[in-house]
N, C-alpha and C positions, 0 to 999 in steps of 0.2 A: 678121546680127545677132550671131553669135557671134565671140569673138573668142580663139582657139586658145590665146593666153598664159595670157589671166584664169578659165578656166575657166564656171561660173554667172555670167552677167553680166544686167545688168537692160537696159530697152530704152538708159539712161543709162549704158550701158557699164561700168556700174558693178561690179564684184565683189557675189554675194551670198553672205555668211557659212553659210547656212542648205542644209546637204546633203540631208540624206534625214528625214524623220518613221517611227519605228517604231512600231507600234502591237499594243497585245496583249492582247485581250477574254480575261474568264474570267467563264462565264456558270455562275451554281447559279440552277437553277429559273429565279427571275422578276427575280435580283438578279445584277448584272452590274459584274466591276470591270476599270475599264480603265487601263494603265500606257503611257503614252505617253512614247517616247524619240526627243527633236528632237539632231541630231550635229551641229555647228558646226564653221568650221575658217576660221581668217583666212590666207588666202594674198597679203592686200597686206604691204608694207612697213612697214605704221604700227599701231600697236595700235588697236580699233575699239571700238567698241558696237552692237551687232544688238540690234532692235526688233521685237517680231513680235505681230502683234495676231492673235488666231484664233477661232472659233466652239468652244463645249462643249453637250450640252446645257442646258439651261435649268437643270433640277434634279438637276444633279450634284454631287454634294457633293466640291469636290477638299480631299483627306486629304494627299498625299504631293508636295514637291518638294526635290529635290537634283539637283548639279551636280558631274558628274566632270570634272574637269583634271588629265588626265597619271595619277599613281596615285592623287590627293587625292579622296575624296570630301567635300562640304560640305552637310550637309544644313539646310535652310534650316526658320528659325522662321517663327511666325504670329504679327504686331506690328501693333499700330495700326496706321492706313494711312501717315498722315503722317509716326509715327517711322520707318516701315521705307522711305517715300522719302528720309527725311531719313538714315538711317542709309549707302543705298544713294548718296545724292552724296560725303557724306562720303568714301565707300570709293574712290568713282573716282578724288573729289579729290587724292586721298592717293596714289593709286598702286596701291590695289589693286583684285584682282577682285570684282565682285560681280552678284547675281543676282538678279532681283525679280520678282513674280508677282502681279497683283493684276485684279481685277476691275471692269469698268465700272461706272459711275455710274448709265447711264441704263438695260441690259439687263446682267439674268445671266448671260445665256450669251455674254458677249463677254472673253475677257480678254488683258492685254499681257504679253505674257513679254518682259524687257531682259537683255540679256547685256551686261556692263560689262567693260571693259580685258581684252579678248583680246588676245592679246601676237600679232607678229609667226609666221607660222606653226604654231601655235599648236592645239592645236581642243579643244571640252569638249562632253560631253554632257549636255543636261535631262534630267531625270526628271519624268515627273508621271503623278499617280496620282489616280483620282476612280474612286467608287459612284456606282449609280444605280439605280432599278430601270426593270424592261420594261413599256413599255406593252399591254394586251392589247388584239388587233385584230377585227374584228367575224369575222374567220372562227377566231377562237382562237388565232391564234398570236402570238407575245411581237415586240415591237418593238425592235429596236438601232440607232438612228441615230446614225453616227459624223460629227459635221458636216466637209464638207471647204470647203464654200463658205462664204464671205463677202460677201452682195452691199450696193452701199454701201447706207446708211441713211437715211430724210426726216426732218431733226430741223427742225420747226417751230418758226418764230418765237416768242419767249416763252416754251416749253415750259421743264419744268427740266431746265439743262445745255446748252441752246442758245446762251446767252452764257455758259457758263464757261469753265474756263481747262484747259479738253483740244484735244488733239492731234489732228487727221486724220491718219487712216492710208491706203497704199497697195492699192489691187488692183489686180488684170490679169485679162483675159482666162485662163479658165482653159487654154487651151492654151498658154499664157507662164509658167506658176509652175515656174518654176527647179528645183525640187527635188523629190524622187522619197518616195510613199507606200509600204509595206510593211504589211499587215494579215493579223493570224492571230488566229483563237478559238479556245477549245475552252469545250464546253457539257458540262456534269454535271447528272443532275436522279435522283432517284428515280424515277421515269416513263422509257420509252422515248422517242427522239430517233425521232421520223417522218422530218425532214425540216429542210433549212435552206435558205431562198431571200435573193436579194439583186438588185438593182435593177445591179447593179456582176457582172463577170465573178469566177466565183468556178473555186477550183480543188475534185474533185468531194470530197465530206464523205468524210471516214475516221473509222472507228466502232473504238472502243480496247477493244472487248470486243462479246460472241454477244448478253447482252442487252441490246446499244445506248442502254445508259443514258449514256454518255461519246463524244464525237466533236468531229472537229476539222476545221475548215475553213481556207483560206488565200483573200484576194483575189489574183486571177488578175494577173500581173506589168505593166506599163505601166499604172497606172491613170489616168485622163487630167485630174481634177480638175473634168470638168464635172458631178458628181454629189456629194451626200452618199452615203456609204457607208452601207444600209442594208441590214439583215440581218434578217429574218422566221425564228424559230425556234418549232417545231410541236412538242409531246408529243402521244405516243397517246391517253394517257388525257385527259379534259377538266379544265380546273384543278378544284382543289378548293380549301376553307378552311384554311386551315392557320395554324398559330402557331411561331415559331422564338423562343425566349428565348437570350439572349446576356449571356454574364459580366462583370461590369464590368472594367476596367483595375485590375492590384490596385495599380501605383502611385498611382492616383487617390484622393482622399477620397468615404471611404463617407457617402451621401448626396446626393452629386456625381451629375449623367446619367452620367459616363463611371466611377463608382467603383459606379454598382449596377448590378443586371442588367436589361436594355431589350428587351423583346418587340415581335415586329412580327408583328401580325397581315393576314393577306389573306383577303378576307370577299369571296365571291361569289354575290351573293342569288340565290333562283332563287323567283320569283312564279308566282302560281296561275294557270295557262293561261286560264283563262275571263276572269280578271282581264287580262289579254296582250293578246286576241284583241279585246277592244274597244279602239274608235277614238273619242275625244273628239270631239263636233263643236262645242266653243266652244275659243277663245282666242283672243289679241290676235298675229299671224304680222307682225313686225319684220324683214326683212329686209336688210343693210346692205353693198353690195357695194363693195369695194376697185376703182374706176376710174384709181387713177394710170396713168402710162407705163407704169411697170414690169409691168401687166397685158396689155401688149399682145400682140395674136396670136392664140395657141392657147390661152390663157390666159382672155381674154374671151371667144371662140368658146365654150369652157365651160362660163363662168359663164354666157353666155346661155339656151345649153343646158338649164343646171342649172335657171336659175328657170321655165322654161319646164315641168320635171317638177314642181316644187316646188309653182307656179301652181294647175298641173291636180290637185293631189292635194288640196286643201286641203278639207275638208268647209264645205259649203254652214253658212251662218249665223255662221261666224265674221269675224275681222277679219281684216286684213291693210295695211300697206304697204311701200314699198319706197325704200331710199335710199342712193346713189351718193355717192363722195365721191372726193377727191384734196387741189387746194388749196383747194377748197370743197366744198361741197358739196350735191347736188340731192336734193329726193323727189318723187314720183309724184303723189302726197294731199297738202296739208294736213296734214290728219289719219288715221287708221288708218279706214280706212274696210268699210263690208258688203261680204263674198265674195258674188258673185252673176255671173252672165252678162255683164252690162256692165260692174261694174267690174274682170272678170280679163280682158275685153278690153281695157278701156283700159289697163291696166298690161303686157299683153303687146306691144301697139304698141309702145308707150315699150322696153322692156324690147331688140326687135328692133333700136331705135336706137342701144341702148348701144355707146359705144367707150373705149376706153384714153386719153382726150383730156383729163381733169381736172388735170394737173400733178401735184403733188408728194403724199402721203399723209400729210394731215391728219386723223386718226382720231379725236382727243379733241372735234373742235367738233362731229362728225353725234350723237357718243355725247352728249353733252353735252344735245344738243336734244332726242335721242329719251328721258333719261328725263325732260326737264320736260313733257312732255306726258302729262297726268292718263289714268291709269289706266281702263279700260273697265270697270263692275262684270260679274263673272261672268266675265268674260274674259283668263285668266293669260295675261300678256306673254310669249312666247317670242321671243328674238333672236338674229336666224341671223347671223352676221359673217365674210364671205369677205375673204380679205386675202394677199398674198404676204410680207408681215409683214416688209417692208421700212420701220419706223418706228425711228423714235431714241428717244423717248421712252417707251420700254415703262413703264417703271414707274409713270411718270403714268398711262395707261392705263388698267392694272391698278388702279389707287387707287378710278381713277372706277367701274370696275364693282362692285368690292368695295362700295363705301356704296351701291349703291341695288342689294344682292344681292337683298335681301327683296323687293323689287319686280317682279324676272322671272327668267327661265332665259336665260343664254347660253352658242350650239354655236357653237363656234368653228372656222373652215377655214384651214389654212394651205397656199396654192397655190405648187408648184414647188420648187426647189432654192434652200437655203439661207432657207427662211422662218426667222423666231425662234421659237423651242420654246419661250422661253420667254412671247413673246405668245401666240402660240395658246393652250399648256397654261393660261396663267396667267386667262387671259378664261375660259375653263371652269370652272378651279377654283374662282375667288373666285364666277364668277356660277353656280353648281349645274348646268353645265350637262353638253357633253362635248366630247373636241375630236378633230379628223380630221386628217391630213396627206395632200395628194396630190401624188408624187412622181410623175417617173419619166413612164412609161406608165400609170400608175392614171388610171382613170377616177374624175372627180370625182362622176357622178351615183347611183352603189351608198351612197360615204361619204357621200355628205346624205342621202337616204333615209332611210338607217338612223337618219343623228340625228334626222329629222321624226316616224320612228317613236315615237322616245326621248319629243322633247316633245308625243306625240299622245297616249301614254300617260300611265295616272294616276300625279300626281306622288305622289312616297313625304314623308310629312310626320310631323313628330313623330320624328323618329331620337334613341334613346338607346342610349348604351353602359351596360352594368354587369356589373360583376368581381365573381366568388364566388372571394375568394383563403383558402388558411387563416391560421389567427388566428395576427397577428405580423407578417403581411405585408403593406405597404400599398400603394397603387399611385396613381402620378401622372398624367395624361395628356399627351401630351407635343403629338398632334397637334391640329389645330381640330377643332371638332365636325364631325362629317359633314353637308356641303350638300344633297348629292344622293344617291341606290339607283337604278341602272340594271339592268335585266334581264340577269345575265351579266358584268355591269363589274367588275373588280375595287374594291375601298374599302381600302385601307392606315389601320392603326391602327398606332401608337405611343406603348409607356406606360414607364415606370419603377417598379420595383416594390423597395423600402425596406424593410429587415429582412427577421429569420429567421423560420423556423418549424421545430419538430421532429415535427410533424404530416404528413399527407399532402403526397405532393409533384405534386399534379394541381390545376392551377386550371380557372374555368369563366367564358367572355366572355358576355352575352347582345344583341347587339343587337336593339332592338325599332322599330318603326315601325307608322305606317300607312300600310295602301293602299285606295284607294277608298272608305273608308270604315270599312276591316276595319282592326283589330290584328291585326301576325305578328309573327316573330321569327325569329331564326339564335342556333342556339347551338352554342359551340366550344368542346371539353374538350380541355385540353393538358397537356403537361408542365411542368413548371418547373426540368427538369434545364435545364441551358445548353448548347445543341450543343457538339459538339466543331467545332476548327477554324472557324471564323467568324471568327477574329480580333476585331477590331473594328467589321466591316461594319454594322451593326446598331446601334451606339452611334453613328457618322456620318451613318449617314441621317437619325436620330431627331435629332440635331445639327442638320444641315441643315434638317429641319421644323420648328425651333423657331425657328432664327436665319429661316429665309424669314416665319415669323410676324411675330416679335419687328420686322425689318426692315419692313413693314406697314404697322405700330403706331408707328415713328420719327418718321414724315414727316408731322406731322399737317396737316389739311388746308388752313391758310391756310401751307403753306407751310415750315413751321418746323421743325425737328427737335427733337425731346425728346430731350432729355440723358439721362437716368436709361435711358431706352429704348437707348440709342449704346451705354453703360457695359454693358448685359444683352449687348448684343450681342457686342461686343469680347471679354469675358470667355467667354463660352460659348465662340468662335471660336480662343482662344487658347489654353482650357482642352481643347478637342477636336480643334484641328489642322483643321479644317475652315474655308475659305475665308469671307469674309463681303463685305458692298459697305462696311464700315471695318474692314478690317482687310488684310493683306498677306504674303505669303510672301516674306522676306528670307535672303541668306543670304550670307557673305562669308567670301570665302578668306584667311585670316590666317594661313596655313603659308609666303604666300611671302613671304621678307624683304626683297627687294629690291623699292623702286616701279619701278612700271613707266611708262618715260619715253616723251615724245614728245607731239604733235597726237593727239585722240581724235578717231576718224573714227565719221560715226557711219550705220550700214546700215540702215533701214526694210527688212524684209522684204514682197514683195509676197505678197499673198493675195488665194486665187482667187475671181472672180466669174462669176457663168450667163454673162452675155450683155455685151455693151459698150452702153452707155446712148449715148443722144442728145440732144445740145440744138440745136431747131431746126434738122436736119439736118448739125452736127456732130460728131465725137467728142464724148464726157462727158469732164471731163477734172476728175479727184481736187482737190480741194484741198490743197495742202503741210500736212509737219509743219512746226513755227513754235516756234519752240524759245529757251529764254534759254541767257548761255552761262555756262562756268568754263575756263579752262585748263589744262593736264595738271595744274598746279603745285597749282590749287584755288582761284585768286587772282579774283571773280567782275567779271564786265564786264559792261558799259552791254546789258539787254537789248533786243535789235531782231528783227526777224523780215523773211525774205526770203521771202515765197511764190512760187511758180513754177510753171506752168502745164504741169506734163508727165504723161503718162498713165500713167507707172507709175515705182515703185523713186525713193529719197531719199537727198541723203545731206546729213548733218550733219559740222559738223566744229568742233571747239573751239578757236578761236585768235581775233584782232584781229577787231572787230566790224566789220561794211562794214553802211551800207544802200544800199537798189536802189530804183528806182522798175519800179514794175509796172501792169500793165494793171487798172483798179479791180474785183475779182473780186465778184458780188450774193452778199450775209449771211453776209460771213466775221465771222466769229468773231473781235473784238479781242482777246479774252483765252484766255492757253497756256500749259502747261505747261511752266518750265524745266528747265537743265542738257541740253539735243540740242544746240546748237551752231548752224552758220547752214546753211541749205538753199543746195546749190549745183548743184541739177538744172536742167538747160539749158530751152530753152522749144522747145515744139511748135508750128506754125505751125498754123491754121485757113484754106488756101486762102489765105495773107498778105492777112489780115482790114487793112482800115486802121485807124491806129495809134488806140490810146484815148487818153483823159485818163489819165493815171497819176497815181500816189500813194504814197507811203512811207507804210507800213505798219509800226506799233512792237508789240510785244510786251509782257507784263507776267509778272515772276516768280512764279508760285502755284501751287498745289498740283492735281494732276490724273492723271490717266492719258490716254492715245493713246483719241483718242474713236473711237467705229463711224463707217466710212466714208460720208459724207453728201453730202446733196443741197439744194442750197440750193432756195428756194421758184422761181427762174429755170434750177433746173439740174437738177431731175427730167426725163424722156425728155418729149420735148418730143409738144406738142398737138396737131404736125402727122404722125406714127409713121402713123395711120392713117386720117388726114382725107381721103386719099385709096384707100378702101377697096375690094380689088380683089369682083372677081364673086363670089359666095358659089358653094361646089361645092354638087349637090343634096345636099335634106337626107334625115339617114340616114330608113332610111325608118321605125323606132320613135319618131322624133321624127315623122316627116310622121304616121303615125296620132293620135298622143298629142295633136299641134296640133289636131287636129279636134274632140275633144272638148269637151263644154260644163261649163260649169262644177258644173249638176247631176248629169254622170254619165254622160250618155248620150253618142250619135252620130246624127245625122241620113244619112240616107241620101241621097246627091248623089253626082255624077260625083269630086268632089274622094275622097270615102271608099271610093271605086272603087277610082281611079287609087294609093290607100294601099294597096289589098289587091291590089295587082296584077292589077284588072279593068277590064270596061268596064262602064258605066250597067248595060246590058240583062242581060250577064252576073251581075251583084250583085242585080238585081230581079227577074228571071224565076222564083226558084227560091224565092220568099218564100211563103209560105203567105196564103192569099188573106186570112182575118180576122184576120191579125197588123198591129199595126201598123207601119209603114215604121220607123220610133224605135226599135223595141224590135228588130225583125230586124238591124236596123245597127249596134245596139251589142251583141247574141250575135256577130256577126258578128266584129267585134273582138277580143271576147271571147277567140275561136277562135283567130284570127288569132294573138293575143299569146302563147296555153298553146302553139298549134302552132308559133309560129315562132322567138320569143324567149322561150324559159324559161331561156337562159343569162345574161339579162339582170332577173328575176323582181323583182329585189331592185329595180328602179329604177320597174317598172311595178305593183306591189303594192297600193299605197296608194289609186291611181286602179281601178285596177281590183274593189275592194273596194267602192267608192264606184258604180263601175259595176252594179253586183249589188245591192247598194242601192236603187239607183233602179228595176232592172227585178221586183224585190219588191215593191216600194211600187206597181208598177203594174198587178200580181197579172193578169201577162201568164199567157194560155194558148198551149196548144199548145210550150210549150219542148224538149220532147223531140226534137219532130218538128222545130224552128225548128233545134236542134241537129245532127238526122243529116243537113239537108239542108245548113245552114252547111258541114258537114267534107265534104259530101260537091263544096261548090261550090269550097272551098280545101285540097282532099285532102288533110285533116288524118282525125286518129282520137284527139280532143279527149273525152272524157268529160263527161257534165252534170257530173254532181259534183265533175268535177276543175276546175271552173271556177266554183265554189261556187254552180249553183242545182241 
C-alpha cells in the first residue's frame, strides 16, 4: 500500500498533507483547556488544499485558531459564516493562502478545518484552542474525552440538512489514518491528584511537587486511533462548591459579557439520606433502544444484558415499555403498560430476540411517537435512550426533547467509541435528565443503574437561584434555569455581575428547591475578587452557554430561523472569539505578495472510524466530496460533480470541468458545497458486481461545510450482520440468578435456582427449615449468594435486591436468622443478616 516516494499516501495513492496532530490538556480543578497543533507539509508538485473534518466535544467552546507558514503567524478572526466562506474563495481565487474553521450544521461536535493554496513543498501549522469543563463520573472522578474517532453518521430522509448543500467526508479504518497523535496533560487543582486513569496506554503520572497538587501525564507512543482518548482524573478530597469570578476583558465595553466580571459557579447538592434511601414505586419506565447495524455484536449483547437488569429492578405497580428503532421503528406494547409477572415476561422474550437488524438510525420518528402518547396520571415519564449516537441530525433531536421537557426525564446512553457528545449530553440536558458514556471495557450495566437510581428517586422541583450581591452590583444570568439536582451531580451556573461597589467584597448564591415534599437549600459565600490568571476561560464558557441557548431559540419549530435570534448570535460569537453554528474562524495570509500559481489539488483528509460497515455483505463504502469549481486564476466554471465509489481519501482538483457517468448511488445528496474542484478517486470493485444503470450527477453552487460522514437509508450495516446468529456462550452466571427472579421480588425454588447457585435440587432443599416457606428460603438464598459472591458487582444488583427484601418483609417470614446461618452455611458464605438488610 505504501509507496516509498510519496511518503503518507491514502488507499488512492494519493499523498496526504496532514502529518502528526499535537495535543496539550491543561486541566485546573474541573475546567480544562485544550490547544491542538495539526503540521501539514505539501510534498507534491502542485499547490493543494487539505480538508479535514474532525470530532470536538460537544461543548467546547473553541476560543483560539491561527496558522503558522514559514515565520508568519496569521491568526484568524470570527466572521459570519457565509462572509468568512466567501472571504476564504476569494483568497484562493487570487492566489493566496487561507484558512477556515467552522462548524457543522447538523452536530456541534463535528467541525471542517480547510487549508487553502499550500505552495509546493511547503508546510504550515494549525493552531486551535477550546475550553471546556469535566464531566463528573459516578465514582467522582472528572471526565476528559479527547475525540479521536469519527464514525460515519445516519442522516435521515427529510431531516434538516439531509438535502442541503454539504459535503461528505472521508474515513478509514482506524488502523489506515495516515498520521500520528501526540497527547500530554498536566492537571493543577487545590486538592491533591490521587490518581489519573485512561482507556488509552498512558506513560506513568509525574507529580511536579510533595503535595501533589500539580502532575503530568503523557499518552504512551503509537496510539492506534481505534479509541477516543480518555482520561479519568481523581482528587483526594470530594468535589466541593465553589465559585470562581473572573475579570472582564479591559478592551471590551463595560456592560459587555466579556467587558464585566462572569462567575461560575459549581453547586454539588448533597440530600438528606433518608430522603436517598427511598425508592419510588410509580412512574411511567420508556425505554428506547438504538437497534441499527451499527449496534451489532458486543454492543447489543449489552444492551440485552442491560434491559434484562433494568427489567427485574423495576418496582411492582409501575409502568413500563420498550422500543427499538433503526430505519423504523418497533415497540413491545401499544401502549406503556402494568409492571407485573406477565408482562416482564413478555417483554423479556421479545427483549432475548433483540438484534442489530433495523438498518439505518432513525431516532426523531420512535421519539416523536413516545411523546404523543398521553401521559399516565401519577406516573412521571422517565426515558431511558441507548444509542451509539451515530445520527446526522443531532440538532433536530435535541429540539424535539427540549419542547416536551416538561413532560418527562431523559438518561441518555452513548454506546462505544466515537458516540456524539453532543447527542448524548444534549438529550440529558434539555430533557432534566443525566447522561452516561460507555467506552472501552466499561460495563454498560453499573452506568444504567445508577441513572434508574437517579429517576427512582424524588425528583427535585421548584429550583431557584438568588444573589445577595452588595448594593451597586447587579447581576445577569447568563445560564438556563436549572432542569434537574441529582445527588452528587455537579449543576454549573453562570452570571454577569455589572457595576461597583465600595462595600463588602463577599457575595452570597442561594439555591433553593424542593424534595419530596420538603423545602432545602445550598448556600455559597464567595469572593468577588477575580482570580488571578484565568485569562479569559470563564467569559468563554459563559459565551458558549449563551450562544448554545440563543442557538435553540433560532430554529423555531416549523422550521424557520428567526433573524434577530442569528443577529444575537453572531454578535456574541464575534464579540467573544468563541465558535457558533453562523459563524466562522477565517484567516488569510496577506504577507505574501506573490500569487501562488498552478491547478489547486485538492486532499480530503481521512478520519478514523471503530469498525468498517457493511452493506448486505460488502464493504461500506463513503460517499464522495462533490464539490463546484474555480481555477487557480478565480475565473468560475460550469458546476458538476463526479462521485466515486472508493473507501477512503479524495481528491479534488481545480481545472476544466469533465462529467462521468456512475453507478446510481441510494439518497445522495443533489445539493454541495462549492469551490473543491472535481473528484478524481478511482472506483473499488464489489466482487465486479454487474454493471448498473448509470447517471450524471450535476452539482449546484451554495453555501455549506464537509457534512458528518453518512449513511444512506440502503447503506447503514446491513440486516443480514447477524441474522445468522452464532450459539450464545453460557450466560454469566449474575445474569443466570437475576433471570429467575420474579417480578415481585422473590425466587422460587426449582432445579433451574440450583443449577444458578451452583447446586443440585436436594443439595438447595435438604437444609430449608421445615416451616419456612420454599419462596422465601429461595430468595435468602440469593440473597446470600449475591453479598457473598458479587459485591464487586453491588451497584448493578442493588436496586433488585432492595425489592427482594421488600417482599420477604411484607411476608413477615420467621425463622430468618436461622434460614440465614443455614443458607452461608449450604454456600460457604459468612453473609450477615444485616448486611443483607433483614
Amino acid at each position: 500500500m505504501m509507496v516509498s516516494c510519496c511518503g503518507l499516501i491514502t488507499s488512492q495513492k494519493e499523498p496526504v498533507p496532514l502529518k502528526s496532530v499535537e495535543v496539550e490538556l491543561e486541566v485546573k480543578d474541573h475546567v480544562a483547556t485544550v490547544v491542538s497543533t495539526l503540521n501539514y507539509h505539501n510534498q507534491e508538485d502542485k499547490p493543494l488544499e487539505a480538508v479535514f473534518v474532525f470530532p470536538l466535544p460537544g461543548d467546547a467552546a473553541v476560543c483560539h485558531f491561527s496558522a503558522t507558514v514559514g515565520q508568519t503567524e496569521i491568526v484568524a478572526e470570527v466572521k459570519e459564516k457565509q462572509e468568512a466562506r466567501e472571504e476564504y474563495d476569494d483568497a484562493l481565487s487570487s492566489g493566496q493562502q487561507a484558512f477556515l474553521l467552522e462548524e457543522s450544521e447538523q452536530s456541534p461536535d463535528v467541525f471542517s478545518l480547510s487549508v487553502g493554496s499550500l505552495p509546493p513543498g511547503e508546510s504550515a501549522s494549525i493552531r486551535l484552542e477550546y475550553v471546556t469543563e469535566l464531566a463528573v463520573q459516578a465514582d467522582e472522578g472528572l471526565r476528559f474525552l479527547l475525540p479521536a474517532v469519527l464514525n460515519p453518521r445516519y442522516q435521515p430522509q427529510g431531516s434538516v440538512g439531509s438535502e442541503g448543500s454539504n459535503v461528505q467526508v472521508t474515513s478509514v479504518p482506524a488502523s489506515l489514518v495516515p498520521y500520528t497523535l501526540s497527547f500530554s496533560a498536566r492537571v493543577s487543582s487545590p486538592r491533591p491528584v490521587s490518581k489519573v486513569e485512561s482507556s488509552s496506554p498512558l506513560d506513568p503520572v509525574q507529580y511536579l511537587n510533595t503535595e501533589q497538587i500539580q502532575a503530568t501525564v503523557k499518552l504512551a507512543a503509537g496510539h492506534k486511533f481505534d479509541r477516543d482518548v480518555e482520561l479519568l482524573i481523581y482528587y483526594k478530597d470530594a468535589h466541593q462548591p465553589s465559585a470562581m469570578v473572573e475579570a472582564g476583558q479591559a478592551s471590551s465595553q463595560p456592560g459587555s459579557l466579556m467587558g464585566d466580571p462572569v462567575v461560575m459557579l459549581s453547586l454539588y447538592p448533597e440530600f438528606p439520606q433518608a430522603v436517598m434511601s427511598s425508592v419510588a414505586s410509580s412512574g411511567e419506565f420508556v425505554f428506547l433502544l438504538d437497534r441499527s447495524g451499527s449496534m451489532h455484536g458486543e454492543r447489543i449483547k449489552n444492551a440485552r444484558d442491560t434491559l434484562l437488569l433494568l427489567l427485574k429492578s423495576l418496582p411492582l405497580g409501575c409502568y413500563f415499555n420498550i422500543y427499538s428503532f433503526g430505519s423504523s421503528f418497533e415497540h413491545i406494547f401499544p401502549k406503556s403498560e402494568e409492571y407485573n409477572q406477565k408482562t416482564m415476561e413478555e417483554a423479556l422474550k421479545k427483549v432475548e430476540e433483540m438484534e442489530a437488524n433495523l438498518g439505518g438510525t432513525e431516532i426523531l420518528k420512535p421519539l416523536k411517537h413516545i411523546y404523543r402518547q398521553p401521559s399516565i396520571p401519577s406516573q412521571p415519564r422517565q426515558l431511558f435512550v441507548f444509542t451509539d449516537g451515530e445520527v446526522g441530525n443531532t440538532k433536530e433531536v435535541i429540539n424535539l426533547v427540549k419542547q416536551n421537557s416538561a413532560s418527562h426525564r431523559c438518561f441518555s446512553f452513548g454506546i462505544g467509541e466515537g458516540a456524539s457528545s453532543a447527542l448524548i449530553n444534549g438529550l440529558a440536558k434539555e430533557g432534566g435528565g443525566h447522561a452516561q458514556f460507555i467506552t472501552g471495557a466499561d460495563r454498560m450495566q453499573p452506568k444504567v443503574m445508577q441513572s434508574l437510581r437517579f429517576a427512582l428517586q424524588p425528583s427535585v422541583v421548584d429550583v431557584s437561584v438568588k444573589w445577595d450581591l452588595p448594593s451597586g452590583v447587579s447581576v445577569t444570568a447568563l445560564s438556563p434555569p436549572i432542569a434537574a439536582l441529582f445527588q452528587g451531580q455537579r449543576s454549573l451556573v453562570y452570571a454577569q455581575f455589572t457595576g461597583q461597589s465600595s462595600e463588602a467584597s463577599e457575595g452570597c448564591v442561594t439555591v433553593a428547591y424542593s424534595l419530596a415534599g420538603h423545602p432545602s437549600q445550598t448556600q455559597l459565600h464567595f469572593s468577588l475578587k477575580p482570580a488571578e490568571d484565568s485569562g479569559l476561560t470563564v467569559h468563554r464558557l459563559a459565551a458558549r452557554t449563551v450562544i448554545r441557548s440563543l442557538e435553540m431559540e433560532v430554529r423555531e419549530p416549523g422550521g424557520q430561523e428567526d433573524a434577530g435570534g442569528k443577529k444575537k448570535v453572531v454578535e456574541l460569537s464575534v464579540q467573544s472569539g468563541v465558535s457558533s453554528v453562523f459563524t466562522a474562524f477565517i484567516a488569510v495570509n496577506k504577507s505574501n505578495s506573490e500569487a501562488i500559481q498552478g491547478p489547486l489539488l485538492c486532499r480530503t483528509i481521512p478520519t478514523p472510524r471503530m469498525r468498517a460497515c457493511k452493506v448486505l455483505g460488502a464493504p461500506y463504502l463513503m460517499r464522495r466530496p462533490v464539490m463546484s469549481f474555480y481555477s487557480a486564476q478565480g475565473s468560475q466554471m460550469s458546476p458538476r460533480m463526479m462521485a466515486c465509489m472508493a473507501p477512503m481519501g479524495s481528491c479534488s482538483m481545480r481545472m476544466p470541468v469533465m462529467s462521468c457517468d456512475m453507478a446510481q448511488l441510494p439518497q445522495m445528496s443533489p445539493k454541495f458545497r462549492g469551490v473543491r474542484g472535481l473528484c478524481q478517486a478511482g472506483r473499488s470493485s464489489l466482487s465486479d458486481p454487474a454493471p448498473l444503470q448509470s447517471q450524471t450527477w450535476r452539482g449546484q453552487r451554495a453555501g455549506g461545510m464537509p457534512e458528518l460522514p453518512q449513511m444512506s437509508p440502503m447503506m447503514d450495516q446491513s440486516d443480514t450482520l447477524e441474522s445468522c446468529r452464532p450459539k450464545q456462550p453460557p450466560r454469566d452466571p449474575l445474569l443466570q440468578l437475576v433471570s429467575l427472579q420474579k417480578a415481585s421480588g422473590c425466587w422460587l425454588l426449582d432445579p433451574h435456582l440450583a443449577a444458578a447457585l451452583g447446586k443440585t435440587s436436594e443439595e438447595v432443599e435438604k437444609p430449608k427449615p421445615a416451616s419456612v416457606k420454599q419462596d422465601v428460603w429461595a430468595t435468602i438464598l440469593a440473597l446470600i449468594w449475591l453479598h457473598g459472591f458479587k459485591m464487586d458487582a453491588q451497584e448493578e444488583w442493588e436496586l433488585l435486591s432492595m425489592k427482594a427484601v421488600s417482599w420477604l418483609r411484607a411476608q413477615k417470614a420467621s425463622l430468618v436468622t436461622q434460614c440465614v446461618e443455614a443458607g452461608n452455611a449450604l454456600l460457604g458464605c459468612n453473609v450477615q443478616k444485616d448486611a443483607v438488610g433483614l
